[in-house]
C-alpha positions in Angstrom: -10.6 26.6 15.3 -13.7 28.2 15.7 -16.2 29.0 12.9 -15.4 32.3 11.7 -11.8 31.3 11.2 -12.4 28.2 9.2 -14.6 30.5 7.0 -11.6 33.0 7.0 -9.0 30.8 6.0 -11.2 28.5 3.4 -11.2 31.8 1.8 -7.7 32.5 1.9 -7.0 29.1 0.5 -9.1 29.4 -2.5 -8.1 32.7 -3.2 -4.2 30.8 -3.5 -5.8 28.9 -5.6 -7.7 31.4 -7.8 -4.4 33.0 -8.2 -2.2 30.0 -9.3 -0.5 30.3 -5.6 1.0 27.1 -3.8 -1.6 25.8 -1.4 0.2 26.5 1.7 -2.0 23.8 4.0 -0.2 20.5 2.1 1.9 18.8 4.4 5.1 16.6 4.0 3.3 12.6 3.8 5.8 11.9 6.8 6.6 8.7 7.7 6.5 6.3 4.4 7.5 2.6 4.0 8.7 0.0 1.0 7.6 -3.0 -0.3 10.5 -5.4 0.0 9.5 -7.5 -3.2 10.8 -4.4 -4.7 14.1 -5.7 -3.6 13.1 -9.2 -4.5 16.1 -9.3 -7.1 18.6 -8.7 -3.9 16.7 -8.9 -0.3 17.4 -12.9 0.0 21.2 -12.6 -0.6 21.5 -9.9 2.6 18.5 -9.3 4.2 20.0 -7.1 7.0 22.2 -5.1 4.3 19.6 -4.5 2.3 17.3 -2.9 5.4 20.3 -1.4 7.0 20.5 0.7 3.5 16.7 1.4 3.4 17.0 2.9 6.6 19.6 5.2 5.4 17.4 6.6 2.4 14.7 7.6 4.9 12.9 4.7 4.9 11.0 4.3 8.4 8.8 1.4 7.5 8.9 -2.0 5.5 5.8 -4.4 4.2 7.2 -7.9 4.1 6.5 -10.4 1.4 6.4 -14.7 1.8 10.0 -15.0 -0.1 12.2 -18.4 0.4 13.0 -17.1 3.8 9.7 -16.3 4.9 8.0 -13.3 5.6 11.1 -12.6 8.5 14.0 -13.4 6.2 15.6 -16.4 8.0 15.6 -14.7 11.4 12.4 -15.7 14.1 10.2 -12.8 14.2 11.8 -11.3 17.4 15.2 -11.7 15.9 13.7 -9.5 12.8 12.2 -6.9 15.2 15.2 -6.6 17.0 17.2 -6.0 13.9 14.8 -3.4 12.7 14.6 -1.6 15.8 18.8 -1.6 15.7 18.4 0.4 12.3 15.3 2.8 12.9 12.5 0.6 10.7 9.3 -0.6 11.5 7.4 -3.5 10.2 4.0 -2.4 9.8 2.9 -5.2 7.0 3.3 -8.4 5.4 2.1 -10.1 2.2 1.7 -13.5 3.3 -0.1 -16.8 2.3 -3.1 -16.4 3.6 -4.9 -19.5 3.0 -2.3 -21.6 4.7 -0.4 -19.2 7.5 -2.9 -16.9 9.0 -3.0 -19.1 12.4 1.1 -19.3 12.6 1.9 -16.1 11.7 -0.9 -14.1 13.0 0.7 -14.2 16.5 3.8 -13.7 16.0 2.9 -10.2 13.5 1.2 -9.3 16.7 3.8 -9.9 19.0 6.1 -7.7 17.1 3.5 -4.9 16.6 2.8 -5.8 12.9 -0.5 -4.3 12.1 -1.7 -6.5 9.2 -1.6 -9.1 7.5 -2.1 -8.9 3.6 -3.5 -11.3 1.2 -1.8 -10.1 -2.0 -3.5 -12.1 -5.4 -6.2 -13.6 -5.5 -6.2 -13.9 -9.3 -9.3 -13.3 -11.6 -12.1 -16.3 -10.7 -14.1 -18.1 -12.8 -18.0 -16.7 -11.7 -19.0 -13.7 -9.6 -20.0 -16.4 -6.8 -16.1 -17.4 -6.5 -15.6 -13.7 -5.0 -18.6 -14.3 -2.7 -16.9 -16.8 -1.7 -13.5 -15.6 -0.9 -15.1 -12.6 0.8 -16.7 -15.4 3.8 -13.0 -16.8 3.5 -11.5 -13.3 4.0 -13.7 -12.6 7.2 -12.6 -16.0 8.7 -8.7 -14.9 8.1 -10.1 -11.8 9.9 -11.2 -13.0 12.8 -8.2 -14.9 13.2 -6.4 -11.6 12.9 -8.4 -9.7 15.0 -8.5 -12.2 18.0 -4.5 -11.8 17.8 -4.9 -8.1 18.0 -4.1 -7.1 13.9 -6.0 -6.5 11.0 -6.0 -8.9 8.0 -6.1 -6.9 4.3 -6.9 -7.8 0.6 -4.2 -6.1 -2.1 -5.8 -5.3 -5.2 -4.5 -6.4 -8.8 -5.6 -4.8 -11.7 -8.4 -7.6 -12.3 -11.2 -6.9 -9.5 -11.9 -3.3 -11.3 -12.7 -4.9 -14.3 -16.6 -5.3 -14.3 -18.2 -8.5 -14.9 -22.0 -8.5 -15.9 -21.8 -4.9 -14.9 -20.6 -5.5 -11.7 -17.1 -4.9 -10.2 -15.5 -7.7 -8.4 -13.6 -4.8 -5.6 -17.2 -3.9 -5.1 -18.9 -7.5 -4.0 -15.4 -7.6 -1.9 -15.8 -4.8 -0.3 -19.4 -5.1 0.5 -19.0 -9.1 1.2 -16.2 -8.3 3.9 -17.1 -7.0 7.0 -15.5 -4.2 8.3 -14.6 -4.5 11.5 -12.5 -7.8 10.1 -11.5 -6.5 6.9 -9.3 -4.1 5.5 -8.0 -2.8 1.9 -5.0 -2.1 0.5 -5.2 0.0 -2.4 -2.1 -0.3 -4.9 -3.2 2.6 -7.2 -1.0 1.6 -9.8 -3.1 -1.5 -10.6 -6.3 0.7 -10.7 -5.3 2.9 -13.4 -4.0 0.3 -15.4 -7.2 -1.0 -16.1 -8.4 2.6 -16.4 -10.1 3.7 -13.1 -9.7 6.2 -10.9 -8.5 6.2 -7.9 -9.5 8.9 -6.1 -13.0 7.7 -7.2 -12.6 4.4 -5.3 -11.0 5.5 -2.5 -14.3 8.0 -1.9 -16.5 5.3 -2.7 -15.0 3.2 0.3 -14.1 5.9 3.0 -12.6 3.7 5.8 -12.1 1.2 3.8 -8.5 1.5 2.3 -6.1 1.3 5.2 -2.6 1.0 3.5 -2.2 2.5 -0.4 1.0 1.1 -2.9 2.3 4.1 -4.1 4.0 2.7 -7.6 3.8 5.2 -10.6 3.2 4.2 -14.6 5.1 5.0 -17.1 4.4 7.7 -19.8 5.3 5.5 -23.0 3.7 2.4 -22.2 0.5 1.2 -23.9 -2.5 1.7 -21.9 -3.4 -1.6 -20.2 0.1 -2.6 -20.1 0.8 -4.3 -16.8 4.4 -4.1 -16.9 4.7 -0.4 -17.1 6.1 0.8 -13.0 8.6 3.3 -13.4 10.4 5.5 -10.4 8.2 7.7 -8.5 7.5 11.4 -10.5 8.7 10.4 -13.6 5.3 8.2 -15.0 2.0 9.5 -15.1 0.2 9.5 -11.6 -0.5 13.0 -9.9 0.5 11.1 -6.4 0.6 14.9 -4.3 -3.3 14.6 -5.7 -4.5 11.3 -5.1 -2.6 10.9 -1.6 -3.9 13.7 0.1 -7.2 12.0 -1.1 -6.2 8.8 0.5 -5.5 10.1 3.4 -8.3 12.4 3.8 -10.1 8.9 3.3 -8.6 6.9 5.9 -5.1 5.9 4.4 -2.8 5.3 7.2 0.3 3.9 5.5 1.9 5.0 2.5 3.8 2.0 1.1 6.3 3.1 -2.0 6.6 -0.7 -4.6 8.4 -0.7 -8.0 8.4 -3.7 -10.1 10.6 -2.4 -13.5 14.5 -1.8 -13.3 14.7 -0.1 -16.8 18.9 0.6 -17.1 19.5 1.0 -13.2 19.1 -1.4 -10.3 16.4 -1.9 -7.8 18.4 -0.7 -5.0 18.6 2.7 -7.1 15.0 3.0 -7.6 14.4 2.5 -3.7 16.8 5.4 -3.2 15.3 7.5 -6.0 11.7 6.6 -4.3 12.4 7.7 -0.9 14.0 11.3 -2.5 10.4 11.6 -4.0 8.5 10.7 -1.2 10.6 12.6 1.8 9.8 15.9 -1.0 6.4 15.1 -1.5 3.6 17.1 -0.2 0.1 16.5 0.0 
């Protein structure tokens, strides 16, 4: 598109806009995955039923978690693959233990074209120099990943945007980790709850965030409340907004995660979640 153009049709977009028109240059997100500890209550008992029913709500990729079966759910890791090839899914992530499997599983996640490897609590530390600390510890885990051919990630809680001494934990992270080892994964629900923005963070950090959790909060929860996830577009977070943000900020991977069953099952709110997200526009 040459100059003149771009200048033509900025103007024809915020002229939409002036007018209270839909902003015709949103797209559909595409290709969007789950969390499986959203199925925590049910994945263990049939691993394969429970994917084989994910694929049919739209589902095209999964992030793992270390459940009793490990991060493949009793199968080897080619046996997994295999499986999710058979019903359309990909396995882009996986929660893991990072401080005691990143050398096992790193080569196997590669082998399988994973592309990271998650560490997903950390847990608020005692002193400011316990997250210096764990940021050295995070680039060792990422050069373990990256001489396997992944990326190794940090998921957020709601605990590293809270500001200690004036200073936020996410940001000696961020800064302590270096980036061609270490990755983010923001789980946006996590960041409001404690009252931050996320679009503001994932500005702050262009790059940065690789993966986002895409988990909405309830309307009639207190604020600060941390069990307050509800299904997608019926809780409080503009996600049509603050997506196309992410991804104009790097965001690769859209990964949808529920943790409340209020009257319905978790298998229903993974069905309801993909409706939203194969509507969603951004």
């Amino acid at each position: 598109m040459n100059r003149r153009q771009f200048v033509k049709n900025s103007g024809l977009v915020a002229a939409a806009a002036a007018l209270g028109l839909p902003d015709f240059s949103t797209k559909k997100i595409g290709d969007f995955g789950i969390q499986l500890y959203t199925l925590r209550d049910i994945i263990g008992k049939d691993p394969k039923g429970v994917l084989k029913q994910l694929s049919n709500f739209g589902y095209k990729q999964i992030e793992s978690y270390s459940g009793p079966q490990g991060i493949f759910w009793g199968m080897s890791h080619t046996e997994f693959k295999s499986y999710l090839d058979s019903v359309g899914i990909k396995i882009v992530s996986s929660h893991y233990d990072w401080k005691k499997d990143t050398e096992k599983l790193a080569p196997q996640a590669a082998e399988i074209g994973m592309k990271y490897l998650i560490c997903p609590y950390l847990g608020k530390q005692k002193s400011m120099d316990d997250y210096k600390r764990t940021a050295d510890e995070f680039n060792k885990a990422g050069e373990i990943c990256k001489k396997n051919g992944i990326r190794f990630a940090y998921h957020n809680h709601g605990y590293s945007f809270e500001a200690v001494d004036g200073v936020y934990p996410q940001d000696l992270m961020m800064n302590g980790t270096d980036p061609a080892l270490v990755d983010f994964e923001m789980d946006i629900y996590w960041v409001a709850t404690v009252g931050q923005d996320p679009e503001a963070w994932l500005k702050k950090y262009p790059n940065r965030w690789k993966l986002v959790h895409v988990k909405d909060r309830g309307k009639n929860f207190p604020a600060g409340q941390a069990d307050a996830s509800v299904d997608l577009g019926t809780g409080t977070l503009d996600f049509s907004k603050i997506l196309k943000t992410a991804k104009k900020s790097g965001v690769g991977n859209f990964i949808v995660e529920q943790e409340r069953y209020d009257n319905t099952t978790s298998i229903k709110c993974a069905e309801s979640n993909a409706a939203y997200m194969k509507k969603l526009s951004i």
